[in-house]
N, C-alpha and C positions, 0 to 999 in steps of 0.2 A: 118759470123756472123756480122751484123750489130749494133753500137754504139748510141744513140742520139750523135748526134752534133759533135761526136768526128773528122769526115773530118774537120771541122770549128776551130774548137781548134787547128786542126795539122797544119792549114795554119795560123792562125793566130800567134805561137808559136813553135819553136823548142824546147823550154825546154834548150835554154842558159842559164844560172848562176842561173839554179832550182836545188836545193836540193828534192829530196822525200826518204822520208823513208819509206821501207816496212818492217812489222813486219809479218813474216811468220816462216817457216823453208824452210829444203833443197831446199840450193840457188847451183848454179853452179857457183866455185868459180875459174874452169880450166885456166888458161890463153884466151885461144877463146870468153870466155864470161864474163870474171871480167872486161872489159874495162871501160865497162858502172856503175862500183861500187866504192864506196868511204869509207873509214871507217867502213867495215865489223862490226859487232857487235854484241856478243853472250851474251843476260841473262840468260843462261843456264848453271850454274859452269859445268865445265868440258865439254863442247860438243860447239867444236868452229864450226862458218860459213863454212859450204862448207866440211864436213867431211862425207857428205852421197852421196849417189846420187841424183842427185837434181830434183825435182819435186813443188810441189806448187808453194813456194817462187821464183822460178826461172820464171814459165810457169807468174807471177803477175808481175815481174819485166820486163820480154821480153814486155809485156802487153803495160807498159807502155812506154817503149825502143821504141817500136815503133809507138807510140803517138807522143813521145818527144825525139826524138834519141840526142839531147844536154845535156839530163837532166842527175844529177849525182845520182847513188839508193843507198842510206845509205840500205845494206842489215841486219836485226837484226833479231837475232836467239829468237822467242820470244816461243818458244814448243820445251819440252823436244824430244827425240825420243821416243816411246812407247818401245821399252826393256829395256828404262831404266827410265822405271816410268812414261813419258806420258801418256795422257791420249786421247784415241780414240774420245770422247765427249768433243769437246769446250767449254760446261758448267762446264765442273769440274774444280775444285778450282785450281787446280797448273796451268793450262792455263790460266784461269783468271789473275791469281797472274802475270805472265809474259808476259801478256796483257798489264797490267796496268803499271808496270816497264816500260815497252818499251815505252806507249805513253806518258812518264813523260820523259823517254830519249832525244826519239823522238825532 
């Protein structure tokens, strides 16, 4: 898969003293792959960072890990799980609602 620009950004920057935050779900929180995370962070009561098995939020975070392999990924739990009331569709209001929390965190 190829990037616009992104070789150019990778030599111009490692991502020293970068903060990004990703607002996803299941992050991989194992010791192998939290190195690259900082201040884990769940807006979801009851369902902390890293209690599933990780997909999305992890495959965005490696994303950019290896863009910026210096940079620190505030990981934020911004989607419920679907059995416990997420919602499949991104349009629906409870995703929203912890959409916006998150990039007010953020």
């Amino acid at each position: 898969m190829t990037f616009s620009k992104i070789d150019k950004a990778s030599q111009l920057a490692e991502g020293k003293g970068i903060k990004i935050a990703v607002l996803d779900w299941l992050f991989d929180m194992s010791t192998r792959a939290a190195g690259k995370y900082i201040n884990p962070t769940s807006l979801v009561p009851g369902e902390p960072v890293g209690h599933e098995r990780p997909w999305h939020g992890e495959w965005m975070a490696e994303t950019i890990h290896k863009v910026a392999p210096e940079a620190k990924i505030i990981p934020i739990r911004a989607r419920p799980s679907p059995e416990k009331g997420g919602e499949p569709d991104p349009a629906e209001p409870a995703y929203t609602k912890y959409l916006i929390a998150g990039i007010r965190f953020a």
